[in-house]
C-alpha positions as CSV (number, residue, x, y, z in Angstrom):
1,X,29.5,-8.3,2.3
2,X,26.7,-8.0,0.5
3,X,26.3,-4.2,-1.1
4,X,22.3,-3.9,-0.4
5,X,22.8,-5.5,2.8
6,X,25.7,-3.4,3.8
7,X,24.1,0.2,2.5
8,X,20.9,-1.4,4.6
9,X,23.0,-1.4,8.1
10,X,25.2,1.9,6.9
11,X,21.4,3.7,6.6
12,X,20.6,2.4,9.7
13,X,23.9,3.5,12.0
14,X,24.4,7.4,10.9
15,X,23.3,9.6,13.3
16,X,21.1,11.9,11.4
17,X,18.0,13.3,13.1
18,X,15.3,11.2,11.9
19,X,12.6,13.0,12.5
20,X,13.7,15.5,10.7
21,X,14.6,12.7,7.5
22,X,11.0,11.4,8.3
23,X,9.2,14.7,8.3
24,X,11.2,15.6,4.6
25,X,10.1,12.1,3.4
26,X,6.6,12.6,4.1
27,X,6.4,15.6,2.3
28,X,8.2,14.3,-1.0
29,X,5.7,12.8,-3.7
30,X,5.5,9.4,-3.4
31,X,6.4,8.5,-7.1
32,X,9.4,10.8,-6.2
33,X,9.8,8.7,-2.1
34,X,10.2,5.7,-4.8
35,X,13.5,6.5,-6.2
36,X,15.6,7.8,-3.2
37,X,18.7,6.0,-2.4
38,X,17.4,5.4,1.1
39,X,14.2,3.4,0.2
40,X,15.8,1.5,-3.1
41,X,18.1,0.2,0.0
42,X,15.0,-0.2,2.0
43,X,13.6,-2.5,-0.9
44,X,16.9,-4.6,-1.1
45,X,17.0,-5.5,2.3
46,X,13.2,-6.7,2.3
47,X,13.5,-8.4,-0.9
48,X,16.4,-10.4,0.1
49,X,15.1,-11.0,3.8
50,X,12.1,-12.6,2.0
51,X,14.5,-14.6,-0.7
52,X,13.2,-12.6,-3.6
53,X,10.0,-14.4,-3.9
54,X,6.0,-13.0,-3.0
55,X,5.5,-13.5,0.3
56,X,1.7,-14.9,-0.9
57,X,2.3,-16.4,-4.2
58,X,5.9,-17.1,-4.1
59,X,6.3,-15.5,-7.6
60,X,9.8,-14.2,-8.1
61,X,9.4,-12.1,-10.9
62,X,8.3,-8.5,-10.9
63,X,8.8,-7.9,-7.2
64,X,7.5,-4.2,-5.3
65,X,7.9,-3.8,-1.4
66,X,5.0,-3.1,0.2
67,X,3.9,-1.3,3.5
68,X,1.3,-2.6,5.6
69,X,1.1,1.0,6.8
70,X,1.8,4.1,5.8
71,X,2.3,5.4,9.5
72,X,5.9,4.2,8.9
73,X,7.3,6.1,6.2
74,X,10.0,7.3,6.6
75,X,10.9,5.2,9.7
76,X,10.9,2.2,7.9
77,X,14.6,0.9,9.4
78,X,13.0,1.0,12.6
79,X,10.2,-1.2,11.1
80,X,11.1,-3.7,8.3
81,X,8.2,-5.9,10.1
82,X,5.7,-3.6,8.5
83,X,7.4,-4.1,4.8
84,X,6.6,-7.4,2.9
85,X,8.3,-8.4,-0.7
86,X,5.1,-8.8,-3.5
87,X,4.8,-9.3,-6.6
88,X,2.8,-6.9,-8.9
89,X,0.2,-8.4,-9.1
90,X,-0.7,-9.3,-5.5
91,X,0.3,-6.1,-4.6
92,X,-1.6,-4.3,-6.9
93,X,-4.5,-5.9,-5.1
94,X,-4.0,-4.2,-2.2
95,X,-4.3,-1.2,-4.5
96,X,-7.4,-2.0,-6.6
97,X,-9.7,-2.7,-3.8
């Protein structure tokens, strides 16, 4: 089994309160949100759902996960829809409007 993939599922089965998880996350720094163990296996799953390439330019280097909204953090195993594999560049364009 796959270790992201597994830790993905594993996330997704405890029974934790997750509001309570989502209301911490969404008080945590960003920069800090970045470097949890829950959303580095967050970012493993989506990058290997979309076979580790930009979803728009198909690059495979350099690779971010990106939400289309920021409504989900935190309850982002609920909604990997919302997350989509980029590479820097295109997603710093959603950035640098």
């Amino acid at each position: 089994v796959n270790k992201e993939k597994y830790n993905f599922y594993k996330l997704s089965s405890y029974s934790i309160n997750k509001e309570e998880v989502c209301s911490y996350i969404r008080q945590m720094d960003y920069s800090d949100f970045l470097k949890t163990p829950y959303w580095k296996s967050i970012s493993s799953y989506v990058k290997k759902r979309d076979n580790y390439k930009c979803k728009l330019c198909t690059n495979k280097t350099n690779l971010n996960v990106h939400h289309s909204t920021y409504e989900i953090l935190g309850r982002e195993i609920g909604n990997t829809n919302k997350l989509i594999c980029l590479c820097q560049t295109c997603h710093s364009k959603f950035h640098d409007k």
